[in-house]
Structures are given as structure tokens and as C-alpha cells.
C-alpha positions in Angstrom: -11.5 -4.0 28.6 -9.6 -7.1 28.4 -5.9 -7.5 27.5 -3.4 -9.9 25.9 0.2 -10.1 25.9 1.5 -11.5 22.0 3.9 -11.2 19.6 3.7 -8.6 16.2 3.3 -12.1 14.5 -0.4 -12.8 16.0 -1.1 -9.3 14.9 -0.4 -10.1 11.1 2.2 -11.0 8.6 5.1 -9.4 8.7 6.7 -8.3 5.1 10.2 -7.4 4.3 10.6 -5.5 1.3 13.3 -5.5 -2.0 14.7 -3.4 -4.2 14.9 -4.3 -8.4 17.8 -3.6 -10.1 18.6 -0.4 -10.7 20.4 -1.3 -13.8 17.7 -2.4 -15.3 16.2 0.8 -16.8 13.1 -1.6 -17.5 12.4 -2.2 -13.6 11.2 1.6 -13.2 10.7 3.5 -16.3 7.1 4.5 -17.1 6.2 2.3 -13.7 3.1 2.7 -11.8 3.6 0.6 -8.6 4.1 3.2 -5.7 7.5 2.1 -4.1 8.6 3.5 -0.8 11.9 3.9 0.7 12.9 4.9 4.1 13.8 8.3 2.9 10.5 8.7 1.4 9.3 8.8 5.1 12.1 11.5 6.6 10.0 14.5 6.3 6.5 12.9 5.9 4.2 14.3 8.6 0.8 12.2 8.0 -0.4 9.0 8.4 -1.2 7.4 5.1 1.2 7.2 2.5 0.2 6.6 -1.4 3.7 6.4 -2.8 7.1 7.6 -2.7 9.6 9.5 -5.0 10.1 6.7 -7.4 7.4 3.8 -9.1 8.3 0.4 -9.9 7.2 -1.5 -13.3 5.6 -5.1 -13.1 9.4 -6.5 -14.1 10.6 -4.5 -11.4 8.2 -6.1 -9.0 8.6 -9.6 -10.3 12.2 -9.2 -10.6 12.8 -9.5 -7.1 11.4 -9.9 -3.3 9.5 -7.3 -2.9 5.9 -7.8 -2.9 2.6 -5.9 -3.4 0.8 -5.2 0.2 -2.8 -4.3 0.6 -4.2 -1.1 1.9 -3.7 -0.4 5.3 -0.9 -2.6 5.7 1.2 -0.5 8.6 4.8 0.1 7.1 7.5 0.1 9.8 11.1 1.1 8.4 13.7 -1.2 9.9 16.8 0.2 9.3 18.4 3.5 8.2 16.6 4.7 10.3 14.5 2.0 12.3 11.2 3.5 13.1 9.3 5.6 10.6 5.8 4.6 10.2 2.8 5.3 7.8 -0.1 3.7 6.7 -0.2 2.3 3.1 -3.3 4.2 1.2 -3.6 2.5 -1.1 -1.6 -1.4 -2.8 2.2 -0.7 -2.7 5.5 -2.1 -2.2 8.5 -1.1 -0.4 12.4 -1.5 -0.3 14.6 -3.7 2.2 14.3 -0.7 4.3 11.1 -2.3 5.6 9.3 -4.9 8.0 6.0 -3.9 7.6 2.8 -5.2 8.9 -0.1 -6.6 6.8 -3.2 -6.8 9.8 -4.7 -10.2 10.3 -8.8 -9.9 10.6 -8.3 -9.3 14.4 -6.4 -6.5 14.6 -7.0 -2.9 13.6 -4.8 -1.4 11.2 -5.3 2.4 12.7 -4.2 1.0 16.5 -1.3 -1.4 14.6 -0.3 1.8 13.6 0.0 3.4 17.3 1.3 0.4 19.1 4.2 0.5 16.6 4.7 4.0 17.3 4.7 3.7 20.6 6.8 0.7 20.8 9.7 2.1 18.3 12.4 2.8 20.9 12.1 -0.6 22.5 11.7 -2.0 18.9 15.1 0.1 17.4 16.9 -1.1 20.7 16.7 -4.4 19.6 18.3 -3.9 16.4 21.7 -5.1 15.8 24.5 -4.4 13.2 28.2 -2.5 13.1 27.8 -0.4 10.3 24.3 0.6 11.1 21.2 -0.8 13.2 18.6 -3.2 11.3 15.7 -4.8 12.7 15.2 -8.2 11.5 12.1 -10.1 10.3 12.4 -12.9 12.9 13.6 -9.7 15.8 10.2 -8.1 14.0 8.3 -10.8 14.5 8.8 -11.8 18.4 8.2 -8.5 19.0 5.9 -8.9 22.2 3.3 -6.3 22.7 0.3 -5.8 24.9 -3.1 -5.3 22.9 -6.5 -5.3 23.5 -8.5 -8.6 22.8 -11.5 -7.2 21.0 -11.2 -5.4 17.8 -13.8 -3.2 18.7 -11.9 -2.2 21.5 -8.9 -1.7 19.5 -10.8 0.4 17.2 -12.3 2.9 20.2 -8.7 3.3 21.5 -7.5 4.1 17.6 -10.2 6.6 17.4 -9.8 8.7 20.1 -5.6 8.9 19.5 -6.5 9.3 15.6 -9.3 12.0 16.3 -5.9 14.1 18.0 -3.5 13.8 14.8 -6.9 15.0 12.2 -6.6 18.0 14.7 -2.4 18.6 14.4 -2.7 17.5 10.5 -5.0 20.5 9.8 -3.6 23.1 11.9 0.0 22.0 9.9 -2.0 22.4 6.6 -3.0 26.1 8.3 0.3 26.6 9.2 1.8 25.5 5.7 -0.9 28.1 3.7 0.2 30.7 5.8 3.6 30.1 5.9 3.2 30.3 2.0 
């Protein structure tokens, strides 16, 4: 298996995200865009995430600089706290609390997903700020990783380490039935 050192940014695109106005009523009443805050990731246990507590309208959207990413775009919050992750399900947009990952055709969005796990420490120490750590889209960016050349390789690796979390999801679904 061959490796490469690179940078998140030869992985894929990296997206910040934006929050409407909240004083415009209009920006989320009756909305159907799934929009996802940091806190909508604080007691999420799985993988892939198909929206969050609140929805965003198309004027909400266009309103300001958040933007629609595709599924399986790997969401990486950046701040407050830096380094939840999920996997978009399905088209959504998130808030500033984001620098998410939208896979370029060579990388696999299931091991995008565990390389940003596994590299969220060294990722949140390079945050900076007073008032609280943030991760910027240029820090995001340059983040340099080492990842398997081949997709298909990428994809065997994601497999294997994906096959172990199906395993824990169910037994916490178990555990949840019986708890209840």
C-alpha cells in the first residue's frame, strides 16, 4: 500500500459555514434545509447526520454565507468545541461553527471521516483565539495528513474501521431498548 503526505486541501474543498439572521423570522420559519450547529453534534453518537434541531428557508440560505454541501461531505466543527464530526446524509448546510470537508473524486468520504477523527487533537491544538479556540479555514486547510494514494485502498482501510462502529451503533440501539 502506498502512502502520501498532503494537506486537507488535496483531499477536498473545505467549507465554512454561516448563520441567517435570526431576526428575520423569514430565514427559518416553515424551512426545510437541514442546518447544523455544533450543539447539534454534543450528544450525537452515529456517523451520518440528516439535520439538526433547527431548518433554514431558501432566504435564510441565500441570505448569507452558508452554503448547501452534498452528501457525504465530512462536517468537522471548528470551534466551540473544535472537533465533532459526522457525515452529512443527505444536502445540508451548517453554521460558522464549521470547516467541513466536501471529498474531491480521490478521496473516500468514509476514511475522510476517520483521518479527521483521528487527527482532532493535533487539529484543535492548532486553533487559536482568547475567548475560545477556533480553527480557521486557511489553519483547516494546511492541515497535513498522511493518506493512502489509492482510493481503493482508502476505501478497504474505511471498511474494516466502519464494519467496528455498525457493531457499537447496534449494541447502543440494544442498550437504548432496554434501558427504555
Amino acid at each position: 500500500m502506498e502512502w502520501k503526505t498532503c494537506i486537507l486541501s488535496d483531499l477536498g474543498t473545505i467549507v465554512g459555514g454561516a448563520t441567517p439572521s435570526t431576526k428575520d423570522t423569514a430565514n427559518y420559519d416553515g424551512g426545510s434545509i437541514p442546518w447544523i450547529t455544533p450543539k447539534d453534534l454534543s450528544d450525537f453518537k452515529g456517523r451520518f447526520i440528516k439535520r439538526g434541531e433547527r431548518n433554514i428557508t431558501e432566504k435564510g440560505l441565500n441570505s448569507c454565507s452558508t452554503q448547501l454541501m452534498p452528501r457525504h461531505s465530512v462536517l468537522f466543527s471548528s470551534r466551540a468545541p473544535i472537533g465533532y464530526v459526522a457525515i452529512a446524509d443527505n444536502e445540508l448546510c451548517t453554521n460558522q461553527g464549521f470547516k467541513s470537508v466536501v471529498p474531491n473524486e480521490s478521496t473516500d468520504y468514509m476514511f475522510l471521516y476517520y483521518l479527521l477523527k483521528y487527527n482532532k487533537d493535533a487539529i484543535e491544538h492548532m486553533g487559536s483565539g482568547t475567548t475560545f479556540k477556533e480553527v480557521s479555514g486557511s489553519t483547516m486547510r494546511g492541515v497535513q495528513v498522511t493518506v493512502p494514494v489509492s482510493i481503493e485502498d482508502q476505501k478497504r482501510i474505511a471498511e474494516i474501521l466502519s464494519s467496528i462502529d455498525d457493531k457499537i451503533e447496534a449494541n447502543e440501539k440494544i442498550n437504548d431498548n432496554l434501558a427504555a
